[in-house]
N, C-alpha and C positions, 0 to 999 in steps of 0.2 A: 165101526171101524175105530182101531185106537188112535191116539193123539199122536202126533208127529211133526211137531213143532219143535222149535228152537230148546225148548226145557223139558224135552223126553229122557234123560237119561234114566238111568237105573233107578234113582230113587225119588223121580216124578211123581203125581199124584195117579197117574193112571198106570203105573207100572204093578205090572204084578208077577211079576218073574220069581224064580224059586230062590232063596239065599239069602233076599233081602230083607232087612231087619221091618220091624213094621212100624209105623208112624210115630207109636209112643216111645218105642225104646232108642230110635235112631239117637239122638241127640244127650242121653244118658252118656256116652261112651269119651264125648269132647267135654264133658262139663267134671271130669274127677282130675285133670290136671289144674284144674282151675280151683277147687275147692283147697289145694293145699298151697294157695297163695291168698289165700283169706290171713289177713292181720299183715301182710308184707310191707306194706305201706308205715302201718302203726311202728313196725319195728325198723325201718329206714330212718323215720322220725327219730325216735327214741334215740339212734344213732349218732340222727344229725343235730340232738338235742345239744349238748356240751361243745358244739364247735359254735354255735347259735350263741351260748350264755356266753361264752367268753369274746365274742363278738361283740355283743352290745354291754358286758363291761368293760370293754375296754376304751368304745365310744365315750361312754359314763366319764371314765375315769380321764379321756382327752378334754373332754368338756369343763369337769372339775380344774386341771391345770389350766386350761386358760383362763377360766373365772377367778382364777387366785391369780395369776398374773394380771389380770385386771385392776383387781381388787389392792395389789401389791402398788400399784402405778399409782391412785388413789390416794392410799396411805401416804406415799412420797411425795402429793404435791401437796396434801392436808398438813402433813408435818412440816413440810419446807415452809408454805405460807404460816403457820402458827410459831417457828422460830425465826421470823424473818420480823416480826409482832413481838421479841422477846418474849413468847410463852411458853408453855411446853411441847415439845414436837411430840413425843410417846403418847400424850392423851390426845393428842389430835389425831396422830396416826390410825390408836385403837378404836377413837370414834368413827373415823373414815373407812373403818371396812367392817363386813357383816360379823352380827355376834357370834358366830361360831368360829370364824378365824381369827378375832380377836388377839385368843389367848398365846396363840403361834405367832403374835406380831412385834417385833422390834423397829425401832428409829432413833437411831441415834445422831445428832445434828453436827455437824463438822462445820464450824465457824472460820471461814479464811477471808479478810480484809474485809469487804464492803457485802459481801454476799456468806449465804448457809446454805450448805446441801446437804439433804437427808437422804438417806440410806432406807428403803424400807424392806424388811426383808418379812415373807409371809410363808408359814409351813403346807406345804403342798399336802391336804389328806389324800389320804389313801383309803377306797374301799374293796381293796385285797390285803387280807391282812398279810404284817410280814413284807410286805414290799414298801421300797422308802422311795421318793419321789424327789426329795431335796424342800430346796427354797424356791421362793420366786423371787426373785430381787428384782429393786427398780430404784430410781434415783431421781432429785427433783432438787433445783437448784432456785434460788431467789434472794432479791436482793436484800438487805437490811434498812430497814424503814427507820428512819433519826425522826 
């Protein structure tokens, strides 16, 4: 007697009706839409590759600006406190922040009555070229030591 249970239909194991494909070939027929999304994933990537780079350079390059506005504050209290000492604020400033930014660094000391503020101004790099980012300025004031 054949099977007549819950999972008789047409293409059960015990079916043997005319029409129906036979065991091997059933499954052949749903697997060629599928073959032509082989790499579809690789090419989304690839898509979503340049919204990605420009994403975390742009992190990059926020991080860079507040490290130079950092580094800019630094400079202004290193220069204030070294013209407040009567010595030079520019070589203190350039000491007080990292060798690379150095070279982008000014401090000029404004002397008025009892106290000097320095001015430190640090060039913001940029790693997109072609884009300018400005200064970071910061200011640091202190008194004069007699």
């Amino acid at each position: 007697m054949p099977y007549s249970g819950p999972y008789s239909g047409p293409y059960s194991a015990t079916h043997s009706g005319r029409g129906s494909a036979p065991a091997r070939d059933r499954g052949r027929g749903r697997c060629r839409g599928r073959n032509r999304d082989r790499g579809q994933v690789a090419i989304e990537y690839l898509g979503f590759l340049p919204i990605l780079i420009v994403v975390g350079m742009a992190v990059v390059q926020l991080g860079l600006i507040a490290y130079t506005a950092q580094q800019a504050g630094t400079a202004a209290r290193a220069g204030a406190r070294s013209a407040s000492l009567q010595q030079s604020a520019q070589g203190a400033c350039a000491a007080a922040v990292s060798s690379w930014l150095a070279g982008g660094t000014n401090c000029p000391p404004s002397y008025g009555g009892e106290e000097v503020t320095v001015t430190a101004t640090v060039g913001i790099p940029s790693i997109v070229p072609g884009w300018d980012f400005g200064d970071a300025t910061r200011t640091a004031t202190m008194p004069l030591d007699h």
